[in-house]
KOLTORMAR-441326 format. One record per residue: residue number from 1; x, y, z of N, C-alpha, C, CB in turn. Coordinates in steps of 0.1 Angstrom, whole numbers, plus 2048, in hexadecimal, padded with zeros to 3 digits. Glycine has a CB too. Layout:
BEGIN
(NUM,(X,Y,Z),(X,Y,Z),(X,Y,Z),(X,Y,Z)),
...
REM end
This chain:
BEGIN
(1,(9A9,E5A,C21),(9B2,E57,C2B),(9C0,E56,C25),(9AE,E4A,C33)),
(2,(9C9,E60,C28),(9D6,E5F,C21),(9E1,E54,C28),(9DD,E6E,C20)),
(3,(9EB,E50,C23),(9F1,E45,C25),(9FE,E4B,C32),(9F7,E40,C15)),
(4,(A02,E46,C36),(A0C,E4C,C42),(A17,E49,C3E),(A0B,E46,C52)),
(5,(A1C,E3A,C34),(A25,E36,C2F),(A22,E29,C23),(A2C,E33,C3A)),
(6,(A2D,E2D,C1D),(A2A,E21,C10),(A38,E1D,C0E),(A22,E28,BFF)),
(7,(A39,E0E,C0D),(A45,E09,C05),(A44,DFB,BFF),(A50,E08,C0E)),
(8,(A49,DF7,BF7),(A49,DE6,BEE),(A3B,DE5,BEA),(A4E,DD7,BF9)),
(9,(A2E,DF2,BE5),(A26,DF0,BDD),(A19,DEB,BEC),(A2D,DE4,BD0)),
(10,(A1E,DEF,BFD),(A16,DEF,C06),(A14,E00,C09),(A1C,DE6,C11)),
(11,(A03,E03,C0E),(9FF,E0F,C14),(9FC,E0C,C23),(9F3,E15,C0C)),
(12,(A00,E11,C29),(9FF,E18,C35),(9F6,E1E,C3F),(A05,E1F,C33)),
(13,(9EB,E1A,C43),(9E2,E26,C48),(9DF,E27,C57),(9D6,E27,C41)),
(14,(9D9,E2E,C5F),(9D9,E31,C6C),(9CB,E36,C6C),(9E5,E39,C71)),
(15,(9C2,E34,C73),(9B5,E3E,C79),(9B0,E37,C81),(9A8,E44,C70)),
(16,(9A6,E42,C89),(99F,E3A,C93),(992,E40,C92),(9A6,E3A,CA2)),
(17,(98B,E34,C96),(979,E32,C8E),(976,E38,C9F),(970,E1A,C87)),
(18,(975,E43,CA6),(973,E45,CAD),(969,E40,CBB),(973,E4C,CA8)),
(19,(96A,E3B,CC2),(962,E33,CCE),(95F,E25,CC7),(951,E3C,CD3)),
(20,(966,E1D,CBD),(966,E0F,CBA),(96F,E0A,CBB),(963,E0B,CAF)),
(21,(97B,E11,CBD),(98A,E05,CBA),(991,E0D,CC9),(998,E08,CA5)),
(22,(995,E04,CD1),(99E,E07,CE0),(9AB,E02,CDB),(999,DFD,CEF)),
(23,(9AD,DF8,CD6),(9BC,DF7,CCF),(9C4,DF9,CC5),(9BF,DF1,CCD)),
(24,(9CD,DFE,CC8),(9D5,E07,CBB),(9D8,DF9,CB1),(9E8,E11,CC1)),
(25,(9D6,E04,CA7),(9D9,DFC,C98),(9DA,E02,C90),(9D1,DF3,C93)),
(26,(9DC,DF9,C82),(9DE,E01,C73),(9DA,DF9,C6A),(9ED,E05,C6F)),
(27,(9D9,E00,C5D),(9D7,DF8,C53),(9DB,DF3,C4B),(9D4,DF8,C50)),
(28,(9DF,DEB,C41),(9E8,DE5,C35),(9E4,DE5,C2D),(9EC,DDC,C34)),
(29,(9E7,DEE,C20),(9E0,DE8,C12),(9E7,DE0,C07),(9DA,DF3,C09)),
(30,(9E8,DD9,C02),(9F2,DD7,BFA),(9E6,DCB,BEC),(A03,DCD,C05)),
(31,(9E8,DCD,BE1),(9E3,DCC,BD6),(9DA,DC2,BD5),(9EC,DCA,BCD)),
(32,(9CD,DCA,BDD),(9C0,DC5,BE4),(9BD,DBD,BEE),(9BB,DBF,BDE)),
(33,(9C8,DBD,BF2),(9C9,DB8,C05),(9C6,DC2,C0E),(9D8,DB4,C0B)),
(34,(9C3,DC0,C19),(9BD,DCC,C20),(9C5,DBF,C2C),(9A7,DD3,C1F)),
(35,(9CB,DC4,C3C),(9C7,DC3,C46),(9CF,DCA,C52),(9C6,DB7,C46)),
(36,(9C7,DC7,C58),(9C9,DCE,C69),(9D3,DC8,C70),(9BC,DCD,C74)),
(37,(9DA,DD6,C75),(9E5,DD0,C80),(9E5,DD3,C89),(9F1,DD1,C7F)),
(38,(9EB,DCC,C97),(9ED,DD4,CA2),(9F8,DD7,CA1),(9EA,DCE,CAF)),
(39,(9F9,DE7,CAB),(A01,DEC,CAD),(A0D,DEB,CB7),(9FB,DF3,CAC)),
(40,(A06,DE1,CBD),(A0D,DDA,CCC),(A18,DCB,CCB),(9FF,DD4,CD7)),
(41,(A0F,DC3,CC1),(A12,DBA,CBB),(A18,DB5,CB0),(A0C,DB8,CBC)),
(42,(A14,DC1,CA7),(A15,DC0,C98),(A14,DB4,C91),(A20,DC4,C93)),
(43,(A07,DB0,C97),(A01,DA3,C92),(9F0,DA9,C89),(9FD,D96,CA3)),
(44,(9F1,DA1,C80),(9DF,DA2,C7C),(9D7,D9B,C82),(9DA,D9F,C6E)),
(45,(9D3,DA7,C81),(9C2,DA1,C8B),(9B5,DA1,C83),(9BB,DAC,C99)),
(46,(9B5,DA4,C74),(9A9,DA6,C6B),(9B1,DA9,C60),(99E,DB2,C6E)),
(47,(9A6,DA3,C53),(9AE,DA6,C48),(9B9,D96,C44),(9B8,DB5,C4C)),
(48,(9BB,D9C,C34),(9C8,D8F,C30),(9D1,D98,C25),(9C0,D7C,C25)),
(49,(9E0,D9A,C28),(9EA,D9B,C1F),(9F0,D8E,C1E),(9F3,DA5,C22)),
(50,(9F6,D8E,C12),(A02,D80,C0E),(A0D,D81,C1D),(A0F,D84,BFA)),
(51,(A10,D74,C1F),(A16,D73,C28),(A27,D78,C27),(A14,D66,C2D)),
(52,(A2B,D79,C1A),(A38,D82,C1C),(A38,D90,C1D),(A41,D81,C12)),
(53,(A29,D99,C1C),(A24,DA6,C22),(A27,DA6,C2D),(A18,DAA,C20)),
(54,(A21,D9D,C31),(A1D,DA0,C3E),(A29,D9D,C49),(A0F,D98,C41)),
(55,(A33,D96,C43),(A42,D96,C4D),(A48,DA5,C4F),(A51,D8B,C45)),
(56,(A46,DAB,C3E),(A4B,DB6,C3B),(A45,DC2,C45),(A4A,DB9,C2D)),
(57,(A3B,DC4,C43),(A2D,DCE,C4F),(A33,DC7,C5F),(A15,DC7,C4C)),
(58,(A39,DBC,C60),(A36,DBD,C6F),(A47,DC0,C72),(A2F,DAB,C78)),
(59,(A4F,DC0,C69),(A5F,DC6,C6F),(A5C,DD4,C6E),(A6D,DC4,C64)),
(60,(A54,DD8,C60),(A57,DE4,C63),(A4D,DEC,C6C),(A59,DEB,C58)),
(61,(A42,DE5,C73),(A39,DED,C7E),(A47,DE9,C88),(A27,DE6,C83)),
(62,(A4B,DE2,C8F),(A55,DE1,C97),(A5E,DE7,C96),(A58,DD8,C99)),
(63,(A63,DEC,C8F),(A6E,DF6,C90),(A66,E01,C91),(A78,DF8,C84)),
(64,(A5D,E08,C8D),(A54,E16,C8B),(A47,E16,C98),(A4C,E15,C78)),
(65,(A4C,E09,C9F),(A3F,E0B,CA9),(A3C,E18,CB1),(A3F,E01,CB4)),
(66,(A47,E1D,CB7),(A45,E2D,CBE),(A41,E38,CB5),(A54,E34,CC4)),
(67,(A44,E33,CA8),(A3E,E42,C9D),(A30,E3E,C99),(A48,E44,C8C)),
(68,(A2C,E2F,C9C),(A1E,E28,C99),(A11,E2C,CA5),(A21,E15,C98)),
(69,(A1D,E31,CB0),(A11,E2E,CC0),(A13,E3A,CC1),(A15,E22,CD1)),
(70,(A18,E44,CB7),(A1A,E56,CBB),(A0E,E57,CAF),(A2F,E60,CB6)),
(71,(A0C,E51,CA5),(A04,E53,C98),(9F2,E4E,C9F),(A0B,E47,C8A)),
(72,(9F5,E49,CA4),(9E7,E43,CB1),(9E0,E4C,CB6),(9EC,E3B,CBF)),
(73,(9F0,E4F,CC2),(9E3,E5D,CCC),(9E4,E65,CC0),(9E8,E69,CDE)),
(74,(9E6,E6C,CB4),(9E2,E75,CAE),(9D7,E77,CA8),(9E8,E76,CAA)),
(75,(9D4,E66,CA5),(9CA,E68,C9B),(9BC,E65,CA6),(9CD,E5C,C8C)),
(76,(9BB,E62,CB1),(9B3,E64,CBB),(9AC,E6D,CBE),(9B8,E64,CC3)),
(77,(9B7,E78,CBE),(9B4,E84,CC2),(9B3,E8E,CB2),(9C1,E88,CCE)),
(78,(9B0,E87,CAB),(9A9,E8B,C9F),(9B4,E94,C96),(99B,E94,CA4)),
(79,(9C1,E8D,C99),(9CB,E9A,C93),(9D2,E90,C85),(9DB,EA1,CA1)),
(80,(9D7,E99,C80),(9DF,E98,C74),(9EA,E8A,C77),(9E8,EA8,C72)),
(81,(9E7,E7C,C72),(9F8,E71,C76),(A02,E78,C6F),(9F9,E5C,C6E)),
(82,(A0D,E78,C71),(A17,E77,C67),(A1F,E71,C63),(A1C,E7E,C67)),
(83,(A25,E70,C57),(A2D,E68,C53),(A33,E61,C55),(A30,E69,C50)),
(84,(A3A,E54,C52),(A43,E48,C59),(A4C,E46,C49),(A37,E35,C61)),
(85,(A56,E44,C51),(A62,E3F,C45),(A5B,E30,C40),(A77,E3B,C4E)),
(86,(A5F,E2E,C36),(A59,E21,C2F),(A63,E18,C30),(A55,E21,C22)),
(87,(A62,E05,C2E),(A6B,DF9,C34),(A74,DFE,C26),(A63,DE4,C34)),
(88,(A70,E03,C1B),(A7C,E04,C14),(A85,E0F,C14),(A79,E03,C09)),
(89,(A82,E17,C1A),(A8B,E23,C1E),(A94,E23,C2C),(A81,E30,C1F)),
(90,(A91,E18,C33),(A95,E15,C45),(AA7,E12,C41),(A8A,E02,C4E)),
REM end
């Protein structure tokens, strides 16, 4: 599962587990943290990053939410996400 965006040593990912998840979300990796965000909220709902990750993941889902809820129906419909500028490149 390739990354959609990476910045400050965080990965990025997007898929959908087909007929299990109705709400858009993503994922976070950062140096053995794993967790889930909404895409609506940009709150976690599963999972634990350090809490100065996770301020960083929720500005930058909020600025990138239309390119996050365009990366959604795509990967729904079983297509290619693409890429998102990263919080350090914004």
């Amino acid at each position: 599962m390739p990354s959609i965006s990476e910045f400050y040593g965080i990965k990025i990912y997007i898929y959908y587990a087909h007929g299990k998840h109705k709400a858009s979300y993503f994922h976070a990796r950062y140096q053995g943290f794993d967790a889930s965000f909404s895409i609506e909220t940009q709150q976690v709902f599963a999972g634990q990053l350090p809490p100065r990750m996770v301020k960083i993941i929720q500005i930058w889902a909020k600025t990138h939410q239309k390119e996050l809820k365009e990366n959604w129906e795509l990967v729904q419909k079983r297509e290619t996400p693409k890429l998102i500028q990263g919080a350090d490149n914004d």
